[in-house]
mmCIF file of the N, C-alpha and C atoms, coordinates in Angstrom:
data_MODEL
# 
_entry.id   MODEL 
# 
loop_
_atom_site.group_PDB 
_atom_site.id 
_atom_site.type_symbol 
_atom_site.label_atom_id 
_atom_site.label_alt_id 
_atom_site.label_comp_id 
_atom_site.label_asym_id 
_atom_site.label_entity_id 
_atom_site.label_seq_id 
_atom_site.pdbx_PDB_ins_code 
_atom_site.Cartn_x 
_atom_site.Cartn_y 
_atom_site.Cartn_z 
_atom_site.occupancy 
_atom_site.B_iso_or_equiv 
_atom_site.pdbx_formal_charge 
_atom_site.auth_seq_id 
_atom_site.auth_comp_id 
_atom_site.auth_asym_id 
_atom_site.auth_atom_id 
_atom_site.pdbx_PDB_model_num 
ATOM 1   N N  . UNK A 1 1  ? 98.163  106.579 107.249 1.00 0.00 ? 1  UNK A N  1 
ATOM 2   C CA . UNK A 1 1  ? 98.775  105.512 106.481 1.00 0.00 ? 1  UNK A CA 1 
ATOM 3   C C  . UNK A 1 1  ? 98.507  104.178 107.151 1.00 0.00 ? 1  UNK A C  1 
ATOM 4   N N  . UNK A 1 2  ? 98.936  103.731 108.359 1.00 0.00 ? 2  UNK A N  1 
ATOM 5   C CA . UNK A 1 2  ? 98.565  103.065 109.251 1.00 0.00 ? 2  UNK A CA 1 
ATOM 6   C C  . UNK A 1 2  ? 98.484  101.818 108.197 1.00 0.00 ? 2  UNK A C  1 
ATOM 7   N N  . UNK A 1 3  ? 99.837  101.090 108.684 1.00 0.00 ? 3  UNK A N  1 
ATOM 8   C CA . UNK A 1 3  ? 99.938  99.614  107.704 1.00 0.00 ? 3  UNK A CA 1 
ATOM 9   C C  . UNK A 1 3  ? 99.481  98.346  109.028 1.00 0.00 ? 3  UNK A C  1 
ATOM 10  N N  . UNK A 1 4  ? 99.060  97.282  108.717 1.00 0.00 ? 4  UNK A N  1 
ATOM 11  C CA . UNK A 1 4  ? 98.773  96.488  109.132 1.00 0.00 ? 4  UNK A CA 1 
ATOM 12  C C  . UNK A 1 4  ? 99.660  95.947  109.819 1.00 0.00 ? 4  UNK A C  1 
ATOM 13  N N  . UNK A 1 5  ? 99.631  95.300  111.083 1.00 0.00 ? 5  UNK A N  1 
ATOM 14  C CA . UNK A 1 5  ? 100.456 94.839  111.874 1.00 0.00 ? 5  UNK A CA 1 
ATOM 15  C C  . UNK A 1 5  ? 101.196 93.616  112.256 1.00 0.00 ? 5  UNK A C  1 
ATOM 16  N N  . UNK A 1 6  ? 100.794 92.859  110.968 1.00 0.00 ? 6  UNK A N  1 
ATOM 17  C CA . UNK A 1 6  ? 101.249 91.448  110.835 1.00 0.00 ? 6  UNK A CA 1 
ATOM 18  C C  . UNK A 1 6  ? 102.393 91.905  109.730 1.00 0.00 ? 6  UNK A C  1 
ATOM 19  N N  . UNK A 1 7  ? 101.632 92.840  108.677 1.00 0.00 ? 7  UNK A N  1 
ATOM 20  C CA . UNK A 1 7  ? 102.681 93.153  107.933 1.00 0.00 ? 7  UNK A CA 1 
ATOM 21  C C  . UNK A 1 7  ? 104.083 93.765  108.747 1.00 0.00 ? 7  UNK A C  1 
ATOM 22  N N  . UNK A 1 8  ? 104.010 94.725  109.406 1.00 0.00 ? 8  UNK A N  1 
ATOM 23  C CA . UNK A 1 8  ? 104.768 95.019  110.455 1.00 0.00 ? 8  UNK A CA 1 
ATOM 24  C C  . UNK A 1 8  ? 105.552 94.769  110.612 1.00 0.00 ? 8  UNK A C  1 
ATOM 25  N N  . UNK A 1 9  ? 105.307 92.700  111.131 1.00 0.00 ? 9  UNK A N  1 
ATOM 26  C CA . UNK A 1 9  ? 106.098 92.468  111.784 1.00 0.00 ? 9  UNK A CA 1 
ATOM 27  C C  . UNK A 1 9  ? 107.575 91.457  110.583 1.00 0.00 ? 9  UNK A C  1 
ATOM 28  N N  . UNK A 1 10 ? 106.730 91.313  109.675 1.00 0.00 ? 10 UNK A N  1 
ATOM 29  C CA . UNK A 1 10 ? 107.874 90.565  108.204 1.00 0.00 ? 10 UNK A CA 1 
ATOM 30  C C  . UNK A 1 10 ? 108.609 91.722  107.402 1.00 0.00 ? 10 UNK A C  1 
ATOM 31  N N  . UNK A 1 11 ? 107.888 93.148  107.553 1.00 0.00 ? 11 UNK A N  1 
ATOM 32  C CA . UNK A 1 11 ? 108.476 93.743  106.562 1.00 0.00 ? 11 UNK A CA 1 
ATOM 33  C C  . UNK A 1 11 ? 109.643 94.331  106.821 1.00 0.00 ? 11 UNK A C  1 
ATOM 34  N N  . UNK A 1 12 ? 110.897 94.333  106.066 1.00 0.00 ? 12 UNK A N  1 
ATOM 35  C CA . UNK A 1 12 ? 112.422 94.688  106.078 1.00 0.00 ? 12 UNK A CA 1 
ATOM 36  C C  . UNK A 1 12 ? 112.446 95.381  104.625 1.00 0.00 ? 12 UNK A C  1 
ATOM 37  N N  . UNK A 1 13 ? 113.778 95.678  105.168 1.00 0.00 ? 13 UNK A N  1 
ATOM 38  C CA . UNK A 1 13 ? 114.823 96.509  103.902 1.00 0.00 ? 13 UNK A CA 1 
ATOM 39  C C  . UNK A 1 13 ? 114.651 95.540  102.729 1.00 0.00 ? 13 UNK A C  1 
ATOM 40  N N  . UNK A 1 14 ? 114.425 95.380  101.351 1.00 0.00 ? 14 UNK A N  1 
ATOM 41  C CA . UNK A 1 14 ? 114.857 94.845  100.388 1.00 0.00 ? 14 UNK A CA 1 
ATOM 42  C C  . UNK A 1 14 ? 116.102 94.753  100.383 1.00 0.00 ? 14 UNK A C  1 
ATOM 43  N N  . UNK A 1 15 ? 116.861 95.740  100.784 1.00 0.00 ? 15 UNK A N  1 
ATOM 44  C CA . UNK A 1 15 ? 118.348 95.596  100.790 1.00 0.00 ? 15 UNK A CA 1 
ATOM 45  C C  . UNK A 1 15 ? 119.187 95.021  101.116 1.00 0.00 ? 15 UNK A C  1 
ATOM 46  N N  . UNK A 1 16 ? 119.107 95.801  102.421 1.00 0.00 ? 16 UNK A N  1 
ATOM 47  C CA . UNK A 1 16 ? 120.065 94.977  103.656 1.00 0.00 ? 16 UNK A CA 1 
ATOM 48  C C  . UNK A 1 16 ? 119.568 94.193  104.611 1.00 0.00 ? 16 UNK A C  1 
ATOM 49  N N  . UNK A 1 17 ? 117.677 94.149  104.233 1.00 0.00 ? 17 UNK A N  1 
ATOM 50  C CA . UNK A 1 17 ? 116.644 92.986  104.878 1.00 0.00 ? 17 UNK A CA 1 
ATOM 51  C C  . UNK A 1 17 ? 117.116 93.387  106.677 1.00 0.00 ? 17 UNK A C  1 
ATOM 52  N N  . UNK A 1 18 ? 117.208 94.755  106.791 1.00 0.00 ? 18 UNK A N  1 
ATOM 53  C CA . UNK A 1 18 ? 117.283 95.192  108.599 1.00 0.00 ? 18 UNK A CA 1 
ATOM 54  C C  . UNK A 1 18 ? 115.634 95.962  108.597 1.00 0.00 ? 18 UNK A C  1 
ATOM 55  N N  . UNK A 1 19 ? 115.537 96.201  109.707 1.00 0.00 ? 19 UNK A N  1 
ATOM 56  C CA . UNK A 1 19 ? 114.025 96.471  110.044 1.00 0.00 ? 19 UNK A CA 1 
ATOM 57  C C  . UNK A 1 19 ? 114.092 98.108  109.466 1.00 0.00 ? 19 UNK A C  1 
ATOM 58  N N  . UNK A 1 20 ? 112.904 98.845  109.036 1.00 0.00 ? 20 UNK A N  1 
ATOM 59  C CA . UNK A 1 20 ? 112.257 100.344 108.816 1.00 0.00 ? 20 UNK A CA 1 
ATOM 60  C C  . UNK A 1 20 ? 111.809 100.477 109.403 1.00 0.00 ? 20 UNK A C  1 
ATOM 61  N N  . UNK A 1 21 ? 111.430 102.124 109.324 1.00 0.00 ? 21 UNK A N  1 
ATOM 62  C CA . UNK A 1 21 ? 110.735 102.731 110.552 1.00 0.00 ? 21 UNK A CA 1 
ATOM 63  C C  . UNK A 1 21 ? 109.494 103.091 109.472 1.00 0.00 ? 21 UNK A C  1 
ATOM 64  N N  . UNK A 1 22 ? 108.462 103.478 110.353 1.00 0.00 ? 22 UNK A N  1 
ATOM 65  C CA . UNK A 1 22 ? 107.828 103.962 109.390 1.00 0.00 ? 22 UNK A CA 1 
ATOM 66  C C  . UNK A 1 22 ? 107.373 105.311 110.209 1.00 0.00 ? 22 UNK A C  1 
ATOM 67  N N  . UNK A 1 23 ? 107.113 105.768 108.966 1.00 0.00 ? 23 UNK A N  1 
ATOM 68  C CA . UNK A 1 23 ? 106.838 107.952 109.181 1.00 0.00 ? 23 UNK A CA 1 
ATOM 69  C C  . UNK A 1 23 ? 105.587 107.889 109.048 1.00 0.00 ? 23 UNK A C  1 
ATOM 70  N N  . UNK A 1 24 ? 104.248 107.380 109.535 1.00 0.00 ? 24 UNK A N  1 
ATOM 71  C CA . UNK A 1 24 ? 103.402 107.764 109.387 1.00 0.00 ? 24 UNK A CA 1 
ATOM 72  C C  . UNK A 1 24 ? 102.903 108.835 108.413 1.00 0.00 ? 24 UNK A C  1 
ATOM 73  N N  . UNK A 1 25 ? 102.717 109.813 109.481 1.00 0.00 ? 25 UNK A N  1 
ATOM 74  C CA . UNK A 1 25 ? 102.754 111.227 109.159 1.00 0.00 ? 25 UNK A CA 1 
ATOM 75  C C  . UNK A 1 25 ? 103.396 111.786 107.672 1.00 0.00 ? 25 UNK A C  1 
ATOM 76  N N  . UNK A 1 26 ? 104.319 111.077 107.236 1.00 0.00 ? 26 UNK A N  1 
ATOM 77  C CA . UNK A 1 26 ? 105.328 111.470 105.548 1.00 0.00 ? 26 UNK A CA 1 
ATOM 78  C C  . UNK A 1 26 ? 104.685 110.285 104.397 1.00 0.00 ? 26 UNK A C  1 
ATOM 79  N N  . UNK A 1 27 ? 103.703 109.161 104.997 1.00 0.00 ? 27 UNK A N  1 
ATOM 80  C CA . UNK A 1 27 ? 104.005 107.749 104.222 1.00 0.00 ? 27 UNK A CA 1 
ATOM 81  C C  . UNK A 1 27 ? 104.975 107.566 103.361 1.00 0.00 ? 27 UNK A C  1 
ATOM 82  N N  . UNK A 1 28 ? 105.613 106.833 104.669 1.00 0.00 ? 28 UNK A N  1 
ATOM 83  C CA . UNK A 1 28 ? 106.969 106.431 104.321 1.00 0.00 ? 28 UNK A CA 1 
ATOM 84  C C  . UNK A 1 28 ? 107.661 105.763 105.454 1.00 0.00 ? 28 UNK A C  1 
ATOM 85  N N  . UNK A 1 29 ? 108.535 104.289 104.716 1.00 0.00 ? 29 UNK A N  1 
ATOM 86  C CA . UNK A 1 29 ? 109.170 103.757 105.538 1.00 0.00 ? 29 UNK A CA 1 
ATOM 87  C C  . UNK A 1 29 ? 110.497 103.989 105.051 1.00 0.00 ? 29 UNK A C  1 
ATOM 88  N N  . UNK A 1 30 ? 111.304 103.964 106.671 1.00 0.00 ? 30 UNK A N  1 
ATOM 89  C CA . UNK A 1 30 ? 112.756 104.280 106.523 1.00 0.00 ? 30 UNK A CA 1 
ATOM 90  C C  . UNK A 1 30 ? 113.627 103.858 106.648 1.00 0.00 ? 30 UNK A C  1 
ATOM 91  N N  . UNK A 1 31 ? 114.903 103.725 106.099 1.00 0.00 ? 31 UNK A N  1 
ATOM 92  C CA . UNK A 1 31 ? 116.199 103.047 106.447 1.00 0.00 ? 31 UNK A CA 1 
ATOM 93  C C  . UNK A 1 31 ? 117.402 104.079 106.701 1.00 0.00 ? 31 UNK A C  1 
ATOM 94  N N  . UNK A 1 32 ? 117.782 103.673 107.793 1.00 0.00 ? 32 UNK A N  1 
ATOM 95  C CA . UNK A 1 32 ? 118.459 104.997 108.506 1.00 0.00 ? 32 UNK A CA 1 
ATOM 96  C C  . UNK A 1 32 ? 119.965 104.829 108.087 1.00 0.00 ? 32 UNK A C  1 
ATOM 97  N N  . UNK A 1 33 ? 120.213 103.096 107.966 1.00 0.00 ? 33 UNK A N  1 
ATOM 98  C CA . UNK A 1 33 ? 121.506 102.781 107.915 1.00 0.00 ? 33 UNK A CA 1 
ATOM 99  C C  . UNK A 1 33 ? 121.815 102.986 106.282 1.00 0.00 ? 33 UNK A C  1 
ATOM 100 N N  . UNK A 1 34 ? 121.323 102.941 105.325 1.00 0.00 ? 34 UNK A N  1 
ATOM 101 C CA . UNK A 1 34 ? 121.523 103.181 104.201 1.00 0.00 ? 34 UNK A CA 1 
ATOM 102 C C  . UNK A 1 34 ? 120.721 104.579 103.640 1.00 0.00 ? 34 UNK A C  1 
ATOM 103 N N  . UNK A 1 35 ? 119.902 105.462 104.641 1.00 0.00 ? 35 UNK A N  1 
ATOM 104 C CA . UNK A 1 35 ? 119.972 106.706 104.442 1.00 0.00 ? 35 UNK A CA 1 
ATOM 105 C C  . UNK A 1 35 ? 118.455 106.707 103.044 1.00 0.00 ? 35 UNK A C  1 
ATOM 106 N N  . UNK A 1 36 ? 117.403 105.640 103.103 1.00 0.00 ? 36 UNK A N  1 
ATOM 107 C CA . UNK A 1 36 ? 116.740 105.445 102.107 1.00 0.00 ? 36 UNK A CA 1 
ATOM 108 C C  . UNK A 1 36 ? 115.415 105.004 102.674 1.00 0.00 ? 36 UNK A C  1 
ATOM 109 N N  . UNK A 1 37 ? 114.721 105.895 102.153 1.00 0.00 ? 37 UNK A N  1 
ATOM 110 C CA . UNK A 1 37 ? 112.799 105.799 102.082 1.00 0.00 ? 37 UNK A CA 1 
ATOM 111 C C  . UNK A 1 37 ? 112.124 105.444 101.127 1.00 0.00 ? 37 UNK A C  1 
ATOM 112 N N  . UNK A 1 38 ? 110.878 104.373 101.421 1.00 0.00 ? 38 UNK A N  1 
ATOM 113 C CA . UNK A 1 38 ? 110.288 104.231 100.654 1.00 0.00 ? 38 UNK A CA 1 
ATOM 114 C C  . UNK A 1 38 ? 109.243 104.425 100.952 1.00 0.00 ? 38 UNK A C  1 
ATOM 115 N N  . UNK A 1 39 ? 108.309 104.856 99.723  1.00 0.00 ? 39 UNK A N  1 
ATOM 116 C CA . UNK A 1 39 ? 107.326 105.694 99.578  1.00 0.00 ? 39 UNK A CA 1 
ATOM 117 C C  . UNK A 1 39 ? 105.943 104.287 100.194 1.00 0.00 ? 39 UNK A C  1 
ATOM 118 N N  . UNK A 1 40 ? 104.668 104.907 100.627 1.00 0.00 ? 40 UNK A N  1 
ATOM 119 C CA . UNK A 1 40 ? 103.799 104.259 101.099 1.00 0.00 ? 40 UNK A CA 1 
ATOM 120 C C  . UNK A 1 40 ? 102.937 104.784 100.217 1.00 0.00 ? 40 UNK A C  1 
ATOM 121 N N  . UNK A 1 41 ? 101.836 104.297 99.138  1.00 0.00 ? 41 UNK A N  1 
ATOM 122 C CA . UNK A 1 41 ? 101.014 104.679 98.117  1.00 0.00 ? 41 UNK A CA 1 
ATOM 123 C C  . UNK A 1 41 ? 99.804  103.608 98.711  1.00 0.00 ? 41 UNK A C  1 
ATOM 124 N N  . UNK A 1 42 ? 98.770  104.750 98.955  1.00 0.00 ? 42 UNK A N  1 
ATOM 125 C CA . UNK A 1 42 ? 97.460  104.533 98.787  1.00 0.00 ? 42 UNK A CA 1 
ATOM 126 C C  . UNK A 1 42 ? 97.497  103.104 100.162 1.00 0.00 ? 42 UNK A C  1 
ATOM 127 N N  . UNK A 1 43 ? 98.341  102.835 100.985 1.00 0.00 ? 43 UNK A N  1 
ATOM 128 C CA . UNK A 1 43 ? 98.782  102.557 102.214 1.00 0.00 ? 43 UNK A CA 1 
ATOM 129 C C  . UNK A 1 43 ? 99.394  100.832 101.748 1.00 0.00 ? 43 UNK A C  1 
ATOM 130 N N  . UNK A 1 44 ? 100.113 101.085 100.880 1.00 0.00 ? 44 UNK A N  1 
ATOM 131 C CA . UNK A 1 44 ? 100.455 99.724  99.930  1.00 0.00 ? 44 UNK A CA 1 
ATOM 132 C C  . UNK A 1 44 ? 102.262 100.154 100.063 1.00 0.00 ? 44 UNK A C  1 
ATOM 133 N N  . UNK A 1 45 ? 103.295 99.715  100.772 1.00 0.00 ? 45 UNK A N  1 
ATOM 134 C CA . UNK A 1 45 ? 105.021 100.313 100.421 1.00 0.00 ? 45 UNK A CA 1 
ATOM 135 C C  . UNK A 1 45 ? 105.587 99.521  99.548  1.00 0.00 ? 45 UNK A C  1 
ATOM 136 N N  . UNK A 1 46 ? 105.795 100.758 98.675  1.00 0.00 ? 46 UNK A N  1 
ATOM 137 C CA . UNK A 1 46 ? 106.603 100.072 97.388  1.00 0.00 ? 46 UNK A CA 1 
ATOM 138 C C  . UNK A 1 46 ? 107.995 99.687  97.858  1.00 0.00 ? 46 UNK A C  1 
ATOM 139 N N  . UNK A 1 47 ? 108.351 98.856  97.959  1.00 0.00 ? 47 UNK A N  1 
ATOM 140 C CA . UNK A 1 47 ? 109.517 97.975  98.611  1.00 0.00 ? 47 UNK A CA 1 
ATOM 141 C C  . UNK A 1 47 ? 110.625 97.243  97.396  1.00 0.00 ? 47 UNK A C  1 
ATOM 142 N N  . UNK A 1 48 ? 110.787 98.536  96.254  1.00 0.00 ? 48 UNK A N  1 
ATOM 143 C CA . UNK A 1 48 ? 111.655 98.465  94.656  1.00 0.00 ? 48 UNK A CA 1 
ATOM 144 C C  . UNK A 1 48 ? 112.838 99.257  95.098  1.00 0.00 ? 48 UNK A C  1 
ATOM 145 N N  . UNK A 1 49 ? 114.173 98.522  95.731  1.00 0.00 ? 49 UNK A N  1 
ATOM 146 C CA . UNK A 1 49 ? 115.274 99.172  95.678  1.00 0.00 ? 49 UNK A CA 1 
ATOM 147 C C  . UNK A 1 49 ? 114.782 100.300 94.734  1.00 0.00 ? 49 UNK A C  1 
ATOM 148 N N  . UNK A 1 50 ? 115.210 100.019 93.522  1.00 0.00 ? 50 UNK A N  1 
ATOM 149 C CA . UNK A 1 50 ? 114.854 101.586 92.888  1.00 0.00 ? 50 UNK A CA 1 
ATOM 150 C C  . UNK A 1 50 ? 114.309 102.330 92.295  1.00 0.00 ? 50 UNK A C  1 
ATOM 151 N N  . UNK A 1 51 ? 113.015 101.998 93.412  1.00 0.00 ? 51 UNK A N  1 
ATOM 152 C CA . UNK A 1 51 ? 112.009 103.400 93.828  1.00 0.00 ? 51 UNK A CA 1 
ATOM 153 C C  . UNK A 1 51 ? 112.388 103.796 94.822  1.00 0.00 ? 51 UNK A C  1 
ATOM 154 N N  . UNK A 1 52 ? 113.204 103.171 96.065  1.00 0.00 ? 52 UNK A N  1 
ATOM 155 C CA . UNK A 1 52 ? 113.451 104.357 96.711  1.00 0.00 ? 52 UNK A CA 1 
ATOM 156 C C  . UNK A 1 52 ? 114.318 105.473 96.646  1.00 0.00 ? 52 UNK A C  1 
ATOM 157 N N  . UNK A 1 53 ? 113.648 106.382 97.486  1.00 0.00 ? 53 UNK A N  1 
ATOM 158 C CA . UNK A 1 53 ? 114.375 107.645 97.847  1.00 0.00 ? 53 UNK A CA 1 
ATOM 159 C C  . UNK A 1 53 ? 115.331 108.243 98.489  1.00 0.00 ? 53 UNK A C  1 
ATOM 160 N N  . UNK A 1 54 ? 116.873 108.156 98.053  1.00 0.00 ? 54 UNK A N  1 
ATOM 161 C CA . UNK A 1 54 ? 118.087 108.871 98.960  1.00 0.00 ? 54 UNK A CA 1 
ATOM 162 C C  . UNK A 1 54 ? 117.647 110.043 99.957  1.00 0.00 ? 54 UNK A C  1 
ATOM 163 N N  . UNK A 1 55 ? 117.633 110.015 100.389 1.00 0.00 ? 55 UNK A N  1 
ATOM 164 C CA . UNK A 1 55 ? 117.889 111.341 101.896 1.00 0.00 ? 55 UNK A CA 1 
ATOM 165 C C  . UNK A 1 55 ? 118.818 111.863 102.071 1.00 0.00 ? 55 UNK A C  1 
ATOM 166 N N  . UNK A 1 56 ? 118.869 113.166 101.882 1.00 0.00 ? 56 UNK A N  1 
ATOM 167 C CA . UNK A 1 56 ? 119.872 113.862 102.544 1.00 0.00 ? 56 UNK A CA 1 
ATOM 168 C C  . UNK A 1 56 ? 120.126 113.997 104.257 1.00 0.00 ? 56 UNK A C  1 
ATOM 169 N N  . UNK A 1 57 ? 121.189 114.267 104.281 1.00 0.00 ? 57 UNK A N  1 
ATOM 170 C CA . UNK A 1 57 ? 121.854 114.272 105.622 1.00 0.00 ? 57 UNK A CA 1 
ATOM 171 C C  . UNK A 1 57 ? 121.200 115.413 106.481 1.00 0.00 ? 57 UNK A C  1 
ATOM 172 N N  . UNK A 1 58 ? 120.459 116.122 106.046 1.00 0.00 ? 58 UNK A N  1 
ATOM 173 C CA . UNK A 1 58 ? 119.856 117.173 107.132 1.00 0.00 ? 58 UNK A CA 1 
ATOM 174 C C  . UNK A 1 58 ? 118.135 116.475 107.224 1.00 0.00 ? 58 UNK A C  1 
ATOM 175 N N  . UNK A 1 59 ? 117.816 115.687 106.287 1.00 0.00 ? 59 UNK A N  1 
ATOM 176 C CA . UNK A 1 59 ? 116.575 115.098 106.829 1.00 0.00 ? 59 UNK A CA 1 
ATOM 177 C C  . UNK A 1 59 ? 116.693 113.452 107.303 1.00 0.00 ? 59 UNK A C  1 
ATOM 178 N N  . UNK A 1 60 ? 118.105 113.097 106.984 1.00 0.00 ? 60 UNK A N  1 
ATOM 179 C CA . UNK A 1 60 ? 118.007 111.922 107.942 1.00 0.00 ? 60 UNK A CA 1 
ATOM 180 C C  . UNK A 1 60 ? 118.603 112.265 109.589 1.00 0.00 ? 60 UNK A C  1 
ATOM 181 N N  . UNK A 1 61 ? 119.086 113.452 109.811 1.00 0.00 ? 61 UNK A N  1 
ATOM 182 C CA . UNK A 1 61 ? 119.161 113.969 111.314 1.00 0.00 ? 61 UNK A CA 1 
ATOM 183 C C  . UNK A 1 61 ? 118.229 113.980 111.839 1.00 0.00 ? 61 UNK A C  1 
ATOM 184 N N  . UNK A 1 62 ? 117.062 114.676 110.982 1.00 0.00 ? 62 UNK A N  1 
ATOM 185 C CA . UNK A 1 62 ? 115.659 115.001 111.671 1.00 0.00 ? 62 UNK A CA 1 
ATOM 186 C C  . UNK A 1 62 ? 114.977 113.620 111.630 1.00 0.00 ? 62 UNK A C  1 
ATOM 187 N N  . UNK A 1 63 ? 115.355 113.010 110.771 1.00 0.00 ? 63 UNK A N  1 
ATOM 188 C CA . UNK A 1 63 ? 113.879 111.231 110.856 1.00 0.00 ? 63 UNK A CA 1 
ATOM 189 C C  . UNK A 1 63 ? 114.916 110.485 112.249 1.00 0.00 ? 63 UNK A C  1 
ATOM 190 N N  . UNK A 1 64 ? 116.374 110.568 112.361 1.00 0.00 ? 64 UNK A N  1 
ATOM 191 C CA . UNK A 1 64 ? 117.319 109.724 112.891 1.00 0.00 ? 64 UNK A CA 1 
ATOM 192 C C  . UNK A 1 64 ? 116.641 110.335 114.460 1.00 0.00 ? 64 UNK A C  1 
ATOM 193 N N  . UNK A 1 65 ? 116.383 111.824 115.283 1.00 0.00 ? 65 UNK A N  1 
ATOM 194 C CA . UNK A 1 65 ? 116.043 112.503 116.136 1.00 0.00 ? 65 UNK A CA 1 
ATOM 195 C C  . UNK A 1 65 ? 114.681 111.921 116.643 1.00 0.00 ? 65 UNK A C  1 
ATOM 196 N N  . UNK A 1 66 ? 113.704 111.239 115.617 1.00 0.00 ? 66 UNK A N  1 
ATOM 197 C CA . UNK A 1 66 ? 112.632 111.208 115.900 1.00 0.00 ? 66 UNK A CA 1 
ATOM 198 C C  . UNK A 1 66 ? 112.492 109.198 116.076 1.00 0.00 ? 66 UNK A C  1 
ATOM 199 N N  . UNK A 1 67 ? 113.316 108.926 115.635 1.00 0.00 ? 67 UNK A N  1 
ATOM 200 C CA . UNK A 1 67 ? 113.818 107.504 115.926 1.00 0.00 ? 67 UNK A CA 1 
ATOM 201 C C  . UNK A 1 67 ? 114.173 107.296 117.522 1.00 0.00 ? 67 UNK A C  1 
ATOM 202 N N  . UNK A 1 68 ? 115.332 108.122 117.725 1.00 0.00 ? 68 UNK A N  1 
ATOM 203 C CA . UNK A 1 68 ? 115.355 108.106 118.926 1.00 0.00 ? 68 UNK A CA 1 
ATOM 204 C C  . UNK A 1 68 ? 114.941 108.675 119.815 1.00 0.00 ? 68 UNK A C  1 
ATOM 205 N N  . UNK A 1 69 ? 114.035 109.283 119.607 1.00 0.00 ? 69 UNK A N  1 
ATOM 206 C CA . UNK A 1 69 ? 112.841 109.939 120.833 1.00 0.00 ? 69 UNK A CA 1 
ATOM 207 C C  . UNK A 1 69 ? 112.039 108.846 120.921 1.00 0.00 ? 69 UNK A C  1 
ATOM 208 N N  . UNK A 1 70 ? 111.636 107.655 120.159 1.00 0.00 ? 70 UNK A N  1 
ATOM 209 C CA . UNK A 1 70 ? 110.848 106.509 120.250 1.00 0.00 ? 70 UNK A CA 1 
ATOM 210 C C  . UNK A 1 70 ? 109.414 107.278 119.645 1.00 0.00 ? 70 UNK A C  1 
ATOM 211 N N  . UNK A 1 71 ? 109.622 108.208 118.526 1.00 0.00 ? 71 UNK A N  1 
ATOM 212 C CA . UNK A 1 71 ? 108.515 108.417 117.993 1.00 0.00 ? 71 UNK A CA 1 
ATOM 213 C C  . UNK A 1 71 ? 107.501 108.023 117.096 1.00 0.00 ? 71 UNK A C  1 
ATOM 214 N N  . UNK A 1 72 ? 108.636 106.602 116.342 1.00 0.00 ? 72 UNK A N  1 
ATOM 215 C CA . UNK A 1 72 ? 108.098 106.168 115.198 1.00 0.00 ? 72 UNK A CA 1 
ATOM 216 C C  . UNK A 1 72 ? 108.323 104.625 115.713 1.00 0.00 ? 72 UNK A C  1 
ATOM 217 N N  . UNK A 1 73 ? 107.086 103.638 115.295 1.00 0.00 ? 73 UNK A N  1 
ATOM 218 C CA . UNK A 1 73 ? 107.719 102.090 115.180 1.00 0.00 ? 73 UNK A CA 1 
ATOM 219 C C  . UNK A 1 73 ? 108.814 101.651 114.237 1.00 0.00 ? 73 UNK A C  1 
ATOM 220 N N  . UNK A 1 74 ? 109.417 100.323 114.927 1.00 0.00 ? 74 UNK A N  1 
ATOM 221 C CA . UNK A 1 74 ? 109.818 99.420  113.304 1.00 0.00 ? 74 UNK A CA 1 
ATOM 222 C C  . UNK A 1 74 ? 109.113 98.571  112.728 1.00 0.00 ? 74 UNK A C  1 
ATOM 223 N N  . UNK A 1 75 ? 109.930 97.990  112.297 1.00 0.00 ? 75 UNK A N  1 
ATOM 224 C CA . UNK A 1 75 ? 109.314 97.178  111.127 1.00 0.00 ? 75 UNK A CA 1 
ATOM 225 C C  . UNK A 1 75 ? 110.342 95.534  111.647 1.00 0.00 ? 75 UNK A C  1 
ATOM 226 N N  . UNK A 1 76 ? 109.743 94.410  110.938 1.00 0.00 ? 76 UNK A N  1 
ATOM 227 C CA . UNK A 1 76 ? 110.718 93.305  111.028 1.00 0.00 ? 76 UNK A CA 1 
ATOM 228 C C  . UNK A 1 76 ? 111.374 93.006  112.276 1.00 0.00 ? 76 UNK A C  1 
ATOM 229 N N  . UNK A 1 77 ? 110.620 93.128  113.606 1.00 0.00 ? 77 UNK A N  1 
ATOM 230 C CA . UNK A 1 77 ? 111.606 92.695  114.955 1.00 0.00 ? 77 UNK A CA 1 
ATOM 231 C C  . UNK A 1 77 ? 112.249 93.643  115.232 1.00 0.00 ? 77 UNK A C  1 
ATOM 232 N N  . UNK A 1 78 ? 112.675 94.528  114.868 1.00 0.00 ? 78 UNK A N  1 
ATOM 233 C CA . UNK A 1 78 ? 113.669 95.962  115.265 1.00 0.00 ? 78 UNK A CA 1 
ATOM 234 C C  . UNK A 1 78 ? 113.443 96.366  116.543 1.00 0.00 ? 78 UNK A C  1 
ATOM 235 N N  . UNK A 1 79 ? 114.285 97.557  117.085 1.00 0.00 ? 79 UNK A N  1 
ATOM 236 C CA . UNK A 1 79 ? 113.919 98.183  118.017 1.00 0.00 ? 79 UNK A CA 1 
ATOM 237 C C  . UNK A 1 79 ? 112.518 99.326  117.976 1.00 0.00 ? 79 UNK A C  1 
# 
């Protein structure tokens, strides 16, 4: 997927405009605090409140696990 790194560094939540992670590996960027992914197409993130995708609580444990192992970047200045 591998998004550009200027983009990187502006892109936030539509929402709550806090930084995403992004999942490589799933294309997809994430919001942990509102529990919501958005999809990465053809390496372009659709960034449409609603297009994204709710998460359940047993796969935001597993994206939240891999957050804090420092496995994934953010997005927007984040950690």
């Amino acid at each position: 997927m591998m998004l550009d790194e200027r983009l990187l560094e502006v892109l936030v939540c539509p929402e709550d405009k806090g930084p995403l992670y992004v999942f490589d590996d799933e294309a997809m960027l994430y919001n942990p605090r509102l529990q919501r992914a958005y999809e990465v197409r053809d390496g372009i993130p659709v960034m449409l409140v609603d297009e994204a995708r709710a998460v359940d609580d047993s796969d935001h444990a597993r994206y939240q696990a891999r957050i804090d192992a420092g496995e994934v970047v953010s997005t927007g200045g984040g950690s």
